[in-house]
N, C-alpha and C positions, 0 to 999 in steps of 0.2 A: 671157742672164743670168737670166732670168725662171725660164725650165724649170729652170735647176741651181737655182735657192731651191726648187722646188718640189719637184724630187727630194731634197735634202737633209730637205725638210720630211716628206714621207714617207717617210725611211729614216727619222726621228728618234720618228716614230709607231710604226712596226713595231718597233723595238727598245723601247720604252716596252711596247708589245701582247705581247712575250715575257717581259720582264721581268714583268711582270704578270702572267702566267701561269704563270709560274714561281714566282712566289710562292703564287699559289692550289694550284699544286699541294702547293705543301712543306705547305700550311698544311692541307690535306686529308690529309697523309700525319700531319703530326702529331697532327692527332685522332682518325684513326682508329690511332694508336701507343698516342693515351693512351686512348683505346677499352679498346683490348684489354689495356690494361696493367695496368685497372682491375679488368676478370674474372681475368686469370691474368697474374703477372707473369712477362717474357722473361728468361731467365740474357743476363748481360752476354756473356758468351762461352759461348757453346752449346758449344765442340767440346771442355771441359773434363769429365772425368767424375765427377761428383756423388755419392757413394756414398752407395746406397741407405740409408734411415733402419732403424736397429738397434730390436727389438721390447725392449720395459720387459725385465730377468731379472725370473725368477720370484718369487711372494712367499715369504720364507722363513716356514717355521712353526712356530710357537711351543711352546717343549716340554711335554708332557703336564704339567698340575700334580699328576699320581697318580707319576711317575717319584720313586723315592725312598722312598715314600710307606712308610707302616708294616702290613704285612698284618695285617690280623683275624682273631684267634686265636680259634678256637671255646673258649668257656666249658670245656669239659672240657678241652682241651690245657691250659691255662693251671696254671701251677706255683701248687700250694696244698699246703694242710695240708688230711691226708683222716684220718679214722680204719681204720686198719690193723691188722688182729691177728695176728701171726704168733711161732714162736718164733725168730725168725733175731734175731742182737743187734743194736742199734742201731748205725747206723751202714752196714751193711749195704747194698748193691744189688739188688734184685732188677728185672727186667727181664720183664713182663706183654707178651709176644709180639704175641698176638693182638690186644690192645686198645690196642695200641702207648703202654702206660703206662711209666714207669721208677717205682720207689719208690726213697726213702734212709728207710731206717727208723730213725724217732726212738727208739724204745722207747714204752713206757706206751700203745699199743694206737696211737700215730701213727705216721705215717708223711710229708714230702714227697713231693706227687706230680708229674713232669715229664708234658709232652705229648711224644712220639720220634717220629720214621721208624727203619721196620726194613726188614728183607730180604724183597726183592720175592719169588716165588715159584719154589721152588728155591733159594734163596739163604738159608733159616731156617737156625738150628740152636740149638740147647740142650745144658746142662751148666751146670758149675760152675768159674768162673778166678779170678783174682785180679789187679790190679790190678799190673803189673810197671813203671811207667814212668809220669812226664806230662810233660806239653808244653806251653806256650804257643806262640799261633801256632806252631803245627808247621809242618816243611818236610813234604811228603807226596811220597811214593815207591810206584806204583803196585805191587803186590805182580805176582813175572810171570805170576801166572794169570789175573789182568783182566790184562794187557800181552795176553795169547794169545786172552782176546778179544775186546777191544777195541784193535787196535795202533794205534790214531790216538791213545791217550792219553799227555801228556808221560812222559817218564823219571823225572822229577823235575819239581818245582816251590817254590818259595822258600814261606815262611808268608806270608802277608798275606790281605787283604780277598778276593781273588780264588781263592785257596785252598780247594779243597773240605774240609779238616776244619775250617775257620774258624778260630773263637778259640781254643779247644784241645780238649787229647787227653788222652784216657787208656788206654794199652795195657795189652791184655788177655792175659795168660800168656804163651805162644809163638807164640801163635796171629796171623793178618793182621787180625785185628778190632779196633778201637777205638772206646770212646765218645768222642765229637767233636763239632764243631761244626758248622752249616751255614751257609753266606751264602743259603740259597733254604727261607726260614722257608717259605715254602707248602707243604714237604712233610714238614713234620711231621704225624702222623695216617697217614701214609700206608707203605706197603709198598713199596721204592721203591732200599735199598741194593743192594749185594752182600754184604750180611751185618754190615755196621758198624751200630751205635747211634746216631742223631743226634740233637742237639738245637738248640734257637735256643741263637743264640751266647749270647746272658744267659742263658739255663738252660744251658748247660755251663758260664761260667765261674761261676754259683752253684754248681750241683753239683761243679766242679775245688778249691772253696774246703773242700767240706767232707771231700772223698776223700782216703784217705793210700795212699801207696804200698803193698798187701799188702791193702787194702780187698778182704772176700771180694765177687763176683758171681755170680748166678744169673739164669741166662736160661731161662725156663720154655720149653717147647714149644710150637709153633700149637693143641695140641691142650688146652692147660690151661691155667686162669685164674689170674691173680696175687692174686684174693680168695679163693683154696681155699689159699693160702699157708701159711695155720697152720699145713698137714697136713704141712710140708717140717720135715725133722729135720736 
C-alpha cells in the first residue's frame, strides 16, 4: 500500500512538471509573438493576396494664366487716325503692301490707319477691286487652288470663333481674296496669307462698319509705299 501512495505521488509531480512546462513554453512563444508583432505586424491569414499599394496619380497642372490672354500690339499696328494725303475720295481703301498698313481715307488730308497681314512671298498682288459682298462671321470655303496645295484643309467650315476669316469679310471683285478677319491677332504685321488682307477681329468689324458694298480698293505693290499715295489718279 505504501509503494502505490508513492507511485501515485510521483505520477501527480510529473504531470504537475509538464503542465508547468507547457505553460512556460506557451508563455515564451507569446512574447516572443508580441516580439515581433511589435516590429512588423503578421497578416492574420498570410495565404490571402494583399494587393500591392497603388502610387498617388499625377498632380494635375494648373492652366497657364497667359491662355486667353490679349496679345500686344506694337504701337504702329494699332488703328489710329494718321495724317494722309492722297487724291482718292474719302472713304476709299487703299491697302500699303509692303508696310502691311490698310488706310480708309477720311478726306481732309486723314486718313484711319489699320495694322494687316498680307501675302506671304509669292502670294502679293496689286491692282484695283471693289468691294462685291460682306459677310459676318463668314462660312469660308477653301478656294480649289489652296485645296491643290494644301489638301489636308476642310472643304468647308461653318463661321464662328474657330473660323480663319473671323468676325467678317469683305469680298473683293471676282477674285478669291477678301478682307477679313483673324482669331491669330499675332500675325498681323506679318506677311503670312495666300494673298487675303487680315485684320484683328475689332479692326475688321470697325472697318465692315464703315465699308459699303462698291467701296473702291487699291492694293499697292511690294514695290511702292502707301505714303507716295498722292501720286495715284
Amino acid at each position: 500500500m505504501l509503494n502505490s501512495g508513492v507511485l501515485k505521488l510521483n505520477s501527480r509531480k510529473l504531470n504537475c512538471r509538464r503542465v508547468g512546462a507547457a505553460f512556460g513554453a506557451l508563455a515564451i512563444g507569446a512574447i516572443a509573438f508580441c516580439g515581433s508583432a511589435t516590429a512588423t505586424p503578421l497578416p492574420l491569414f498570410p495565404f490571402i493576396m494583399v494587393p500591392a499599394p497603388q502610387p498617388p496619380p499625377p498632380a494635375q497642372i494648373a492652366p497657364s494664366q497667359n491662355e486667353g490672354a490679349v496679345v500686344a500690339m506694337p504701337a504702329r499696328l494699332k488703328r489710329q487716325i494718321v495724317s494722309y494725303a492722297t487724291r482718292e475720295a474719302p472713304g476709299t481703301v487703299i491697302i500699303d503692301t509692303p508696310n502691311t498698313y490698310l488706310y480708309y481715307v477720311l478726306g481732309g488730308g486723314q486718313a484711319i490707319r489699320y495694322g494687316i497681314g498680307v501675302g506671304r512671298d509669292g502670294f502679293t498682288w496689286s491692282g484695283v477691286q471693289s468691294v462685291t459682298k460682306k459677310a459676318e462671321w463668314p462660312d469660308w470655303t477653301p478656294p480649289p487652288e489652296m485645296i491643290a496645295r494644301q489638301p489636308y484643309l476642310p472643304r468647308h467650315m461653318a463661321g464662328g470663333r474657330g473660323n480663319p476669316l473671323g468676325a467678317r469679310a469683305m469680298y473683293l471683285g471676282g477674285t478669291v481674296y477678301r478682307i477679313h478677319g483673324t482669331n491669330a491677332p499675332e500675325t498681323i504685321g506679318t506677311h503670312i496669307s495666300s494673298g487675303c488682307i487680315r485684320l484683328t477681329n475689332e479692326d475688321v468689324s470697325d472697318l465692315y462698319s464703315r465699308v459699303n458694298v462698291g467701296t473702291r480698293v487699291i492694293v499697292l505693290p511690294m514695290d511702292r509705299r502707301a505714303d507716295n499715295a498722292g501720286l495715284i489718279d
